[in-house]
N, C-alpha and C positions, 0 to 999 in steps of 0.2 A: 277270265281264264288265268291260273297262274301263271305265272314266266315259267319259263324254259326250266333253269336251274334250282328252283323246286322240286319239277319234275325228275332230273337230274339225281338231286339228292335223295329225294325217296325213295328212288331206285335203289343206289348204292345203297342206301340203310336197310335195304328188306334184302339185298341179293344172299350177306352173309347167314339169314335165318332161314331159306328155303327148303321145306321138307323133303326128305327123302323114305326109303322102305326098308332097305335090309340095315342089318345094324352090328357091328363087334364094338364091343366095350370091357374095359377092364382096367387093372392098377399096374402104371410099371414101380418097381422096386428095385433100391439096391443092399441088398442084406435085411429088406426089411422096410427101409427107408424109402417115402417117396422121391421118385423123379420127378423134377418141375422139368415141361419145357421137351420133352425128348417126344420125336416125331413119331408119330404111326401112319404108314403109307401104301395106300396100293395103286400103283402107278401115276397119273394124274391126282388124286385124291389123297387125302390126307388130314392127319389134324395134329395137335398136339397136348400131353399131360397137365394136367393142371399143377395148381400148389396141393393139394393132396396126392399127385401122382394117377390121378384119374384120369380117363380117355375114355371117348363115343366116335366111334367112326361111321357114317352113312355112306354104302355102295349104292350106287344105280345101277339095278336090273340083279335080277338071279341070273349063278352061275360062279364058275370058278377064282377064286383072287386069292395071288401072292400077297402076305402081307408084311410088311419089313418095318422093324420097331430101332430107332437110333438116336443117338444123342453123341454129342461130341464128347472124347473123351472115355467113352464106353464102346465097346465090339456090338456090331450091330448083331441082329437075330430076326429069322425068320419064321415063316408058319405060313400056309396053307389051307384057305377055307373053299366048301363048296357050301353054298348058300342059295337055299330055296325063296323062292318073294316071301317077304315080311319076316323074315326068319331072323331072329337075335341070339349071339353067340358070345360068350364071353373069353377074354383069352391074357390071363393076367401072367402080367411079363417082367420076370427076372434078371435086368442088366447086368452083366457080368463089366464091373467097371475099370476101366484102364485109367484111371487116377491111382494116386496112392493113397494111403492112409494119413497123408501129413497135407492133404488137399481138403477143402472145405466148398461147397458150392454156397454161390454168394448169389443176392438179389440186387442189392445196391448197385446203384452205377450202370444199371441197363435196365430197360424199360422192355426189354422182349426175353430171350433166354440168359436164365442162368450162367454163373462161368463158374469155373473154379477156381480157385487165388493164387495161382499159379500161372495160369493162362486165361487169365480175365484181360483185358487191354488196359485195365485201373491196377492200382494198386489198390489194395484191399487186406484190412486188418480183418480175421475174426475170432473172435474170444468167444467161449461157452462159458453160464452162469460158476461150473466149478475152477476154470483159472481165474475169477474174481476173489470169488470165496475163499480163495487160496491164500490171497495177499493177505487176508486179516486184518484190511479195512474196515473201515466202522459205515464207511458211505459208497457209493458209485462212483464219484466222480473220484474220490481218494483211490479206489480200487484200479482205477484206468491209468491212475499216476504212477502204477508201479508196475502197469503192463502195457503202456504205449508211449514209445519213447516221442513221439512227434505232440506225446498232450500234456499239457502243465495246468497245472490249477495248486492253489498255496493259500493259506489260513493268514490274514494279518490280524495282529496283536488288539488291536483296538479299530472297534469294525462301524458302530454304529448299524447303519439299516445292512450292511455289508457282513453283518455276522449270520445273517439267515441264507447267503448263498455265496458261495465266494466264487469270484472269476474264474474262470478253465479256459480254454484254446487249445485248437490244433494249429502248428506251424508259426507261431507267432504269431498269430494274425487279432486276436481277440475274440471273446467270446461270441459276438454276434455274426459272426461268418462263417460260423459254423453252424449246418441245418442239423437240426434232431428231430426223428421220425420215429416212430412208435407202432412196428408192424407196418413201415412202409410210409405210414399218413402221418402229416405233418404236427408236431407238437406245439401247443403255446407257449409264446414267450414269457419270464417272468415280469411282474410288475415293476421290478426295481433297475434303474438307474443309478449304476457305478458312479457316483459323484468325488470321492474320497480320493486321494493319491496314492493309487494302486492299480498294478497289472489291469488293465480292462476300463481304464476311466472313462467315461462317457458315450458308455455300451450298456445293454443289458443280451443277456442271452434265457434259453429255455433253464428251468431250476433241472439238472438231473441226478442233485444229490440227494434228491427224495424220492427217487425210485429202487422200491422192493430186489434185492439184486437178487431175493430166491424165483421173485416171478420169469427170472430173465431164461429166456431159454440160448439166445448167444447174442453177438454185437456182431454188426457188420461196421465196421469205420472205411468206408472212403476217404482217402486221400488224395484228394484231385477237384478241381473244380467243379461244378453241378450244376449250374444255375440254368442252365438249359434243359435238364431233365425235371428239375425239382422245384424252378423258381429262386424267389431274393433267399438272400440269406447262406448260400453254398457256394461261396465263392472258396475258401478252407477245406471245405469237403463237408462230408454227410456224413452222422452215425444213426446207422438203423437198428434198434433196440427191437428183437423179436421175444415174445411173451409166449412164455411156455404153453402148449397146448395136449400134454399128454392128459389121454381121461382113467386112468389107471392108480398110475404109480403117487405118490404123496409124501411128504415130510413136515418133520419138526424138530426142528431148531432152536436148542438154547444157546444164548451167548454170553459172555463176560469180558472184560478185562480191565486194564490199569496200565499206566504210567509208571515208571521205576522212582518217579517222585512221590507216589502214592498217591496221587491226584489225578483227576480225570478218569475216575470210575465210569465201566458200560455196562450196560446189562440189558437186553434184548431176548427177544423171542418171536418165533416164528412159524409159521404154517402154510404149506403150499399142498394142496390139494386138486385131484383130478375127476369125473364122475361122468358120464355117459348122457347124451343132453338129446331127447328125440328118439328118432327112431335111427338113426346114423350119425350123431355129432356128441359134439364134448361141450365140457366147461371144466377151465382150470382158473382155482381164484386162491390168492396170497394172504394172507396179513401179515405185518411184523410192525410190531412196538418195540421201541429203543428209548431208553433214556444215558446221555452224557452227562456225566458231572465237570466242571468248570476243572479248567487246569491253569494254573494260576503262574506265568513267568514273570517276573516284573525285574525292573533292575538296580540296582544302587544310585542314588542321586547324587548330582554333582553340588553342593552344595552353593559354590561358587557360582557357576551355571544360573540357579534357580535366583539368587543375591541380583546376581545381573540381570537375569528377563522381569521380575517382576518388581523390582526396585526397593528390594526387603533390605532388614538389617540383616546382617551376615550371621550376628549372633545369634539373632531368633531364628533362622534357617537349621543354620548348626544346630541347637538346640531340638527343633521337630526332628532331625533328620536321625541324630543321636539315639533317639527314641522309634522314628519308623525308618530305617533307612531304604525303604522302596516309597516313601511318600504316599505311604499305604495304596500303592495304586495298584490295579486288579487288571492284569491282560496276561494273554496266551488265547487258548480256547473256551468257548462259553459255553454255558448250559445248555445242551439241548434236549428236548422232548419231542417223540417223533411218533406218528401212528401212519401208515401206512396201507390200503389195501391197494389190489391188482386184480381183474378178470377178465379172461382174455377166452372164448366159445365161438362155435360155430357148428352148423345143420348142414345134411345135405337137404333140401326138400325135395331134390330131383336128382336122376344119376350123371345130370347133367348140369343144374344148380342149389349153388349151397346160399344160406344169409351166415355173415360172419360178425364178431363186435368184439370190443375190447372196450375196460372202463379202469380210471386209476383214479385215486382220491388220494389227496397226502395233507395231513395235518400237524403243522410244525412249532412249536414254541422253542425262542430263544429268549436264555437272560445274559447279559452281561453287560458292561461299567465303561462311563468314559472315565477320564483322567482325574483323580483326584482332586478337588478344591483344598488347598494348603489353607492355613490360616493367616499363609501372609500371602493370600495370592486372592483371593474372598476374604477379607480382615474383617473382623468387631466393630474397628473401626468405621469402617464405610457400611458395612450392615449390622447396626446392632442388632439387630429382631435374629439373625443366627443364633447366637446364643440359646435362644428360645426353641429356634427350627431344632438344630441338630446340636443338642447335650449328648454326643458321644462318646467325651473322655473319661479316662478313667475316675476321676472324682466328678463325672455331668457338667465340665465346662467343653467348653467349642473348639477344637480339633480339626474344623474342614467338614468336607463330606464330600462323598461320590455319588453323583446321579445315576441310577440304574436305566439302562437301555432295556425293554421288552421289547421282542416283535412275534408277530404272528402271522403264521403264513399259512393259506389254504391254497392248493392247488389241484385242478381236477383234468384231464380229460376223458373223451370217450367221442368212440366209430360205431357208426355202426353201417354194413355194406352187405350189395348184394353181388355176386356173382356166376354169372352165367357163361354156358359153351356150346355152339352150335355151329358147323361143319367148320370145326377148327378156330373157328373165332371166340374169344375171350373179353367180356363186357364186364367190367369192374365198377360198379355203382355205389359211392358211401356217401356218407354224412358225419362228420366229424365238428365236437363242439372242444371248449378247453378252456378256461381260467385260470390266472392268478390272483390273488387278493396277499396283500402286507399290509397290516397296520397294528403300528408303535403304541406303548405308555412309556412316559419318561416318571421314573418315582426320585423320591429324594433330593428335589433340586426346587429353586425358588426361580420366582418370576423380578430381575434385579431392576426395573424399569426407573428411571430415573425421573419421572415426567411430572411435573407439579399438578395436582387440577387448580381449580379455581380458590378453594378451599384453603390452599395450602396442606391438602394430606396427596398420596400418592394411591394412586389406584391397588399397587401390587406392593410390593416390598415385602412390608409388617403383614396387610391383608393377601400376601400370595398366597395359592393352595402348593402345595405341596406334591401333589400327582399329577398330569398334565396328559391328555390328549390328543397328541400332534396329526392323526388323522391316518393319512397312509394313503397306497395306489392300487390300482385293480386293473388288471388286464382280462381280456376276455376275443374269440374270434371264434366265428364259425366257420367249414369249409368246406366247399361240395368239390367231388372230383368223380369224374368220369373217364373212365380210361381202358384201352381197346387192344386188344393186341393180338397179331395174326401171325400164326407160322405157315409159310408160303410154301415151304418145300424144308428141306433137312439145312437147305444151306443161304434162305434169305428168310428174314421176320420184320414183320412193322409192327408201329404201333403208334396211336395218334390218342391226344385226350385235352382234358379240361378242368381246369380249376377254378372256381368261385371262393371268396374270403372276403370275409367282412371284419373288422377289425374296432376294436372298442378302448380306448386309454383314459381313465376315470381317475382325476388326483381328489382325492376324500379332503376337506377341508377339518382342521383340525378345531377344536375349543376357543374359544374366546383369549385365554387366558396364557395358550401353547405358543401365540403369534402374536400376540398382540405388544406395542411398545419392549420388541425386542427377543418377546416369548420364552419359555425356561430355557431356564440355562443349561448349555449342552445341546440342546436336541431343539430348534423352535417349529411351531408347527406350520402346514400350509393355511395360508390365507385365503379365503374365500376368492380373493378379488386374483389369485392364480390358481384357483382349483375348478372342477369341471369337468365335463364329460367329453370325449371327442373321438372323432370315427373317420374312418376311411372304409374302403373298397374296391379292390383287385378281381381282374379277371384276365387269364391266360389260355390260351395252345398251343402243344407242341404236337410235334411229328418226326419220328425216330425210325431208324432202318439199321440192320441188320446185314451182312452180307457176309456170308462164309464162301468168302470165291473158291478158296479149295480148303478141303480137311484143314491145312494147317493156316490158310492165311483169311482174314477178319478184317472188315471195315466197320466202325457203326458211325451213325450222322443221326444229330439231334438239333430239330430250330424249337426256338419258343419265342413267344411272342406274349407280353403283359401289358394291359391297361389298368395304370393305377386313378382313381380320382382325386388325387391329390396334385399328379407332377405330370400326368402324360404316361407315355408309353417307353416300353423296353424291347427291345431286339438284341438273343444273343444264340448263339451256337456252340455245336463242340463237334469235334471228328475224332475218334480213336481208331488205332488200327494194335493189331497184332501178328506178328508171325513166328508159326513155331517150325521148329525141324531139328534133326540127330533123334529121330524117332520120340518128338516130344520133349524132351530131353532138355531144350534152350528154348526162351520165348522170348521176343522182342516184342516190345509195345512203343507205346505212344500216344497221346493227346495235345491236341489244343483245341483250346475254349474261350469263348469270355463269356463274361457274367456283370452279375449285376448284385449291389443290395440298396434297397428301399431305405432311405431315414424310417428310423420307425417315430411310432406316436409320440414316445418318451423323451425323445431327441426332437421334437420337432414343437412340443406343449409345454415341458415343464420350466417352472419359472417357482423360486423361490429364495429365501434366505438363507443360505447356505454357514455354516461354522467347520473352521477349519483350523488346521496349526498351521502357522506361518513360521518357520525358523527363527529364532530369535526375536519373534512379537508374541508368541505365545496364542492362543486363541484368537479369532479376527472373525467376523461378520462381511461376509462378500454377497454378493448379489448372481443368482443365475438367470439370464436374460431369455425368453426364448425369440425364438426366430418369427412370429407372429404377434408379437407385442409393441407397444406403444415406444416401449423404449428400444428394441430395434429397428423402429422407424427413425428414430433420434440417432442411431449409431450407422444407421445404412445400411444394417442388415440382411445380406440377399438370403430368398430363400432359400434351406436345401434343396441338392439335387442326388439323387440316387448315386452311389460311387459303381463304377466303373471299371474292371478287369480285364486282364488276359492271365491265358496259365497252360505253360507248356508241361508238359512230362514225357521224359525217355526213361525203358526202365530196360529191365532182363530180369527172366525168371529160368532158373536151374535149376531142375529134377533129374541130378546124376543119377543119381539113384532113387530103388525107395522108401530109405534112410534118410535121404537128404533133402531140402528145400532149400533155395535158397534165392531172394529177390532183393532189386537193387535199383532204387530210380533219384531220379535228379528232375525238380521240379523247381520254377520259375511262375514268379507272382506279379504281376504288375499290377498296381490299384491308381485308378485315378478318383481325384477330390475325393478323395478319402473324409470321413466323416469327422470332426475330433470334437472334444470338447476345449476349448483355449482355456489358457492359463490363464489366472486370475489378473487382470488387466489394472492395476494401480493408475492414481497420478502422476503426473509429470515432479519432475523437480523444481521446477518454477512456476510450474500452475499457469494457467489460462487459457488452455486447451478447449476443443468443444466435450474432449473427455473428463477433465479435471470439471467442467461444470458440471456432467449429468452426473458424476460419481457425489457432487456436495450437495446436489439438488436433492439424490434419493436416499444420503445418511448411508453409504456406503464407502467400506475402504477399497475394496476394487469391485469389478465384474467380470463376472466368463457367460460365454455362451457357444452355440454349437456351429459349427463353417464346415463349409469343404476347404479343409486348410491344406493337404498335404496331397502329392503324389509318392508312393512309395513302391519300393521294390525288393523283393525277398526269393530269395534263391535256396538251396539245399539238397543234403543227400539222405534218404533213407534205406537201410538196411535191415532185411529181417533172414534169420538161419535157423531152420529145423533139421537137427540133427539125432536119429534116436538109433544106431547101430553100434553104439560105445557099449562093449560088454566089463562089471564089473563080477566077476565070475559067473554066476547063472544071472543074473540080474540085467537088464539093461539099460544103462542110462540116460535119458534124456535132453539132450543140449539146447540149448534157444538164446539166441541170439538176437539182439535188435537194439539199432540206435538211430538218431535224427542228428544229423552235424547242418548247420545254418552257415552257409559262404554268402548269404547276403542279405540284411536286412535295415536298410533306410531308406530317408528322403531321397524324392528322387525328382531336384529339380526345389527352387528357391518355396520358402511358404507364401501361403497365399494368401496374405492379409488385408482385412477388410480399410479402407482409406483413412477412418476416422485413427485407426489404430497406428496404422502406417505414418500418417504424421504427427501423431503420439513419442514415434521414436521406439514404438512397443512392436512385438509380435505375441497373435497366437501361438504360438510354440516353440518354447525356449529347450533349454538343454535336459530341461528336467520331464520337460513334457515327452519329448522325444526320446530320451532312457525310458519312460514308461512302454512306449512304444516299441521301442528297437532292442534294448539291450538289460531288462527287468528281467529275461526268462532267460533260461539256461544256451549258453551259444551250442552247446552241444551234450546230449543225453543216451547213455546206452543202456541195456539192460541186460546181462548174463545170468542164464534160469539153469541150474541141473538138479533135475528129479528123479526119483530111481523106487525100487519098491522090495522092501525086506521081508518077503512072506505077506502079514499082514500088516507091515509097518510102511508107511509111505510117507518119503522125508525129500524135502524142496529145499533148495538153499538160491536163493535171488540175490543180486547186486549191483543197484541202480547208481550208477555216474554221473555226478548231477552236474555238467559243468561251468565254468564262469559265468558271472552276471556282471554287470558294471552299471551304476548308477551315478547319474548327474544330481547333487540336491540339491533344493532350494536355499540360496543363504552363504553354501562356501565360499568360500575365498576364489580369488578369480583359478583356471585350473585344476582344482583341488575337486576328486571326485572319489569315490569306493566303488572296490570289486570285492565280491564275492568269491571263496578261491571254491576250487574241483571238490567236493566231498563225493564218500563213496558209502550207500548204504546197505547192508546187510539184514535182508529178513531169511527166516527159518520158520520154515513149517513143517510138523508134523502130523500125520493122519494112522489113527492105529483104529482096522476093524475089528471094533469088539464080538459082532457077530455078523454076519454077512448083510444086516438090516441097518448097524450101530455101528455108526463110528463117531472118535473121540478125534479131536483137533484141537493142536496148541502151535501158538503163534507167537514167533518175537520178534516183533518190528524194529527195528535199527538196534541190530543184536548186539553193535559196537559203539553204542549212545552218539553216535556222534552228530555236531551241531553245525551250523552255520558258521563262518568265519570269515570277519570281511577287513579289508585295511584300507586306506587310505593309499591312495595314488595321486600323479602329476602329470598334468600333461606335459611339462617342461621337463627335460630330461636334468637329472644330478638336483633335480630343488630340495636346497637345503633346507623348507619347511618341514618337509618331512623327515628330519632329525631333532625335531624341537616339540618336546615333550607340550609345553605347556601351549604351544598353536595347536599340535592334536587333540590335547583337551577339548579345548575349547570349538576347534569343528565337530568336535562327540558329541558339547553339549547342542550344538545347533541339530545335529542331524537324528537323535535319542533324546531329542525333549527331556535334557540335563540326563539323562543316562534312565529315560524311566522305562525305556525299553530295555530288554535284555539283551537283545541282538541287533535289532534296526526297527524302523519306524513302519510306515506303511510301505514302502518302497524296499524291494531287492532282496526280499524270503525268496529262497528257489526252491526248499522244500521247507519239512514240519520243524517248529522248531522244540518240540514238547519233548524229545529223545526218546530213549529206549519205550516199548510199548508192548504190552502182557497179555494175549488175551485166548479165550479157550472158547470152545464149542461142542456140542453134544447134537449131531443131527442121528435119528432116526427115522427109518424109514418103512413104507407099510403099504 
């Protein structure tokens, strides 16, 4: 005999499917537009709309019923049926909605109904695919950088595996804490591990600068914590990427533009398409091909500088430099090559369930260059066989040479789900798979290995190849999700569900010849003996409630609960409330949460030879350890553990009118053992440490690897204003307003270093490390948008405020650090419809060129180093690798630094 609670349960899972006889069904709409979520009720009984705006009601017994159709927000409506046994009636319902026009209903951030972004209990950004389009970005994540002031993401000069995706973030937090969904379901991570010294080091997050921005039908950006609704990963918040679903309408889209340098040519084309799928469903599916040409900033070298790192004659410096004075070196932005598709369909197969799916593929190539090999920096001298490699001068003697960085990047996902409705109940069944793959060729560079055989020849040198194979990583997970959701009455919803993920992190071992004694130069490869395949597996439930105590005031509660197979289990929660009143008019919110994120694969497997610039040594060979390996047994290594959150928010949302919008919150981040990558761990200055001996045992000059090093705490205010009652004669103007100010963002509480390090006299995280962390991104960012429309001329003028940044570098003088001062950039957009199908688009990105600009600061007040020309030099050349940057190094871009930007468009529609 089963137990009890068997019994139990299969109760409960048949009670919501029990047939009934008579039946009213039908669409609510508002202008058109489905209603998600809006009740249909006849006294006891009830159900609610779907995501198409559909609805099936079953009454028991013939006979007379009031039927009452409502949704918050909207003026209810009624209707009146008399129904005979078995008798089906349809009754398709037209909300008359008491929102305004400057309201968006949002999915994000609640697991039962809808809200609108006004009176949702979150804050909640949402963007449509055309205010992307608008900015005259070339990518997504570039396009979000000029319309959400709380996101940053910035291009460094010299990228390595970091030119295929560059870091982005909400709220400073880095790119891995924040969740990106894809219609709701979870996206895969990228393969790549920020190793570099730059914004996001020792994270990776999902790629979303290779998503199609014609397929995008709008963004929902939560801002607030998640990790309760959604799992690891959202502690930052959530952006849900919804994928156009019209089966009609269609476009095509040519594109162009250029740099005021004449460099950095684009040219793009594109096609979104819509088309009837069944006998009730659609399919809408994207392509768009782009290709970028390399835009090339480099900067004047210090002559001096270069004499002293590398131990040259000054004359022979002067000499190359006379002749290249960028030391022919090749940074800004690299080549990219992009193919893209997007399709996103779904069926009814019943008037009561549909199957839905979406599928994306993205095919990326990057080319672009490390640093220059000098001739006195790679000499003749110590390689003759260059001569031979690389005769690039102008009469075929030896000059140097740049190693070319290639990478390649595939990325796919795809859902596919069932979902079903039956006496009000909502079953969401999918299956979601997704990959990333990156893997390098490094061209033009030699293998400089120094190692004698037995013979007295050398394996590589004279005999290196020339093109190299360094290998790459592949990310991949599957995810099953089941998720349930009930509307109880008009004024409480639940909803309870399930997640499965399997998890795959795959390091490709490179060539023989990529790693071996040293491996090429610039780029070396992974070594079999750290490459490998490695997995986990998570599984979760949560259970969320809804409670509308009255029209205007709102409770919701969300638990979740994860077992990972790697580290145990997670317990965390969130409570939001809301209250409105002055007839809607003012909403009060609120949250608190905590959360959680999982170390992922990449933080927890990779181990390699890492190459890096050291200030003032010039390239150096460091070691990255991971947290399972032989030599973190040697260091004491403790495992990772999942970091740890809380996160309050108070806000207010103002709808004076319905002209106006306007929202305002103040959020609070706590994170504990926060995950980092530590700074590159050197020797002692008198050596004999148990450090100093594993670093001479393994032929390295430092190592890093990954700790819960840090507790930190981050505070701020976000604002956004919609204003469109500004008349400029018949015309109306459009105002928009929005910024992110940070009142707090650091350690919170001493670091927390592992013993071996601690009595090293070292820390994981020095000053430098912690400017990447805290104070790399902008301390505060606004955006001011006024659009307006001249008949058929439609003209946007944007003004993003990018403010300070401050950085600690490796190498200054003790005190001695750079800010980045406030810039302000101007784009201009123009839209003229040539016919009511054709419009033309031109775009000028930073209409006023303007660049970064950074100085030199002190912590010590009145220091008269910084009146002394030739000490600023010289921290230039430390901190611009002798000045071969134009602006700065990896560290403390807060935007582009390529200036003014040209570019046009031709979309047609059909």
């Amino acid at each position: 005999m089963k137990p009890l609670y068997f019994k139990i349960l299969a109760l409960l899972l048949a009670l919501p499917f029990a047939a009934t006889a008579q039946t009213v069904s039908g669409t609510v709409t508002d202008n058109g537009e489905p209603v998600i979520g809006a009740t249909i009720s006849a006294g006891s009984m009830g159900t609610v709309s779907d995501l198409d705006g559909n609805y099936s009601l079953n009454l028991t017994g013939a006979g007379t019923y009031e039927l009452t159709a409502s949704y918050i927000g909207y003026a209810s409506t009624t209707k009146t049926f008399t129904l005979s046994s078995g008798e089906t009636v349809t009754w398709n319902i037209a909300l008359e909605s008491g929102a305004t026009n400057l309201e968006e209903l949002v999915i994000v951030g609640s697991r039962t109904a809808p809200r609108s972004n006004t009176t949702s209990p979150l804050p909640v950004d949402v963007f449509r695919s055309k205010d992307l389009i608008s900015t005259g970005q070339t990518t997504f994540d570039k396009a979000l950088q000029y319309r959400v002031p709380s996101f940053n993401t910035v291009q460094t000069p010299v990228n390595d595996a970091t030119s295929l995706l560059d870091p982005y973030e909400i709220r400073n937090m880095g790119p891995s804490r924040t969740l990106i969904l894809i219609n709701g379901k979870r996206k895969n991570l990228s393969a790549l591990l920020y190793t570099q010294t730059s914004p996001g080091r020792g994270e990776t997050g999902a790629d979303i600068s290779g998503i199609p921005v014609d397929a995008i039908k709008r963004i929902e950006i939560l801002r607030d914590g998640a990790s309760a609704q959604y799992g690891s990963d959202a502690i930052a918040g959530v952006m849900n990427i919804i994928l156009k679903d019209d089966d009609e309408a269609g476009s095509f889209t040519l594109r162009t533009g250029i740099t005021s340098e004449g460099d950095g040519e684009m040219y793009g084309i594109a096609l979104n398409n819509g088309s009837s799928l069944g006998r009730d469903g659609f399919i809408n599916y994207t392509l768009d091909l782009s290709k970028t040409n390399l835009a090339n900033r480099p900067g004047t070298v210090s002559a001096e500088g270069e004499a002293g790192d590398f131990g040259a004659d000054l004359a022979d410096v002067q000499r190359f430099l006379s002749a290249y004075p960028d030391a022919r070196n090749i940074n800004g932005s690299p080549e990219t090559t992009a193919s893209k598709i997007a399709v996103n369909f779904g069926n009814n197969l019943t008037e009561t369930t549909e199957i839905y799916g979406d599928a994306a593929y993205i095919y990326k190539r990057v080319n672009s260059f490390a640093n220059y090999r000098t001739p006195y920096w790679r000499t003749e001298e110590d390689f003759p066989y260059l001569a031979d490699f690389f005769p690039d001068g102008p009469n075929g003697e030896y000059i140097g040479y740049v190693p070319t960085f290639e990478g390649l990047l595939n990325d796919y996902n795809a859902t596919l789900g069932f979902r079903t409705e039956k006496n009000g109940w909502i079953a969401d069944l999918s299956f979601t798979v997704g990959g990333n793959q990156q893997t390098y060729k490094v061209n033009n560079s030699h293998n400089r290995n120094n190692t004698l055989n037995p013979d007295g020849t050398f394996t590589y040198r004279e005999n290196s190849p020339i093109t190299f194979d360094p290998g790459g990583t592949r990310f991949t997970h599957t995810v099953g999700n089941i998720d349930v959701t009930r509307r109880l009455s008009d004024k409480v919803g639940i909803a309870f569900g399930s997640e499965f993920r399997n998890e795959n992190f795959t390091i490709i071992e490179g060539q023989l010849s990529s790693y071996e004694d040293g491996g090429a130069d610039s780029f070396a490869g992974n070594d079999p003996r750290n490459s490998g395949k490695f997995n986990r597996y998570n599984f979760g439930g949560y259970a969320d409630a809804a409670f509308d105590i009255t029209d205007d005031f709102l409770v919701n509660a969300t638990v979740r609960l994860e077992n990972y197979s790697d580290f145990g289990n997670a317990f965390v929660y969130k409570v939001s409330s809301r209250y409105k009143f002055n007839e809607d008019k003012i909403t009060l919110r609120a949250s608190f949460s905590t959360g959680f994120k999982a170390p992922t694969l990449h933080q927890i497997f990779t181990q390699k030879a890492q190459y890096s610039f050291v200030p003032g040594q010039g390239i150096q060979v460091g070691g990255l350890v991971n947290n399972v390996s032989r030599e973190a047994r040697l260091l004491g290594l403790p495992a990772l553990d999942p970091e740890k959150s809380t996160n309050f928010t108070v806000g207010v949302g103002l709808r004076p009118s319905d002209d106006l919008s306007i929202t305002l919150d103040y959020f609070n981040i706590s994170v504990k053992d926060r995950i980092i990558l530590s700074t590159e761990i050197g020797g002692t200055d008198g050596g004999g440490t148990e450090l100093d001996a594993i670093l001479s045992d393994n032929n390295l000059s430092d190592l890093s690897f990954f700790v819960n090093g840090l507790d930190t705490r981050t505070s701020g205010i976000d604002f956004v204003a919609n204003y469109r009652g500004f008349k400029l004669g018949e015309n109306a103007l459009n105002i928009n307003l929005a910024g992110n100010y940070m009142l707090q963002n650091e350690r919170d509480g001493d670091v927390k270093n592992p013993a071996i390090v601690a009595s090293a006299g070292q820390s994981v995280a020095n000053q430098t490390q912690e400017a990447l962390f805290f104070t790399s991104r902008p301390k505060y960012k606004a955006i001011l948008g006024l659009s307006t429309d001249f008949g058929k001329l439609g003209v946007s003028l944007n003004n993003t405020v990018f403010g300070p940044t401050t950085f600690y570098q490796q190498g200054l003088d003790a005190g001695i650090f750079t800010e980045f001062s406030t810039k302000v950039v101007t784009d201009l957009a123009l839209n003229y419809g040539i016919t009511e199908m054709t419009t033309l688009s031109l775009n000028v990105n930073n209409l006023l060129n303007v660049l970064p600009e950074w100085e030199f600061k002190s912590e010590i007040s009145g220091d008269s180093r910084l009146n002394d020309a030739e000490f600023l030099q010289n921290q230039s050349n430390l901190i611009t690798f002798n000045q071969r940057y134009s602006q700065m190094t990896y560290d403390g871009y807060h935007f582009s630094q390529l200036g003014t930007m040209l570019s046009a468009a031709l979309n047609v529609r059909f």
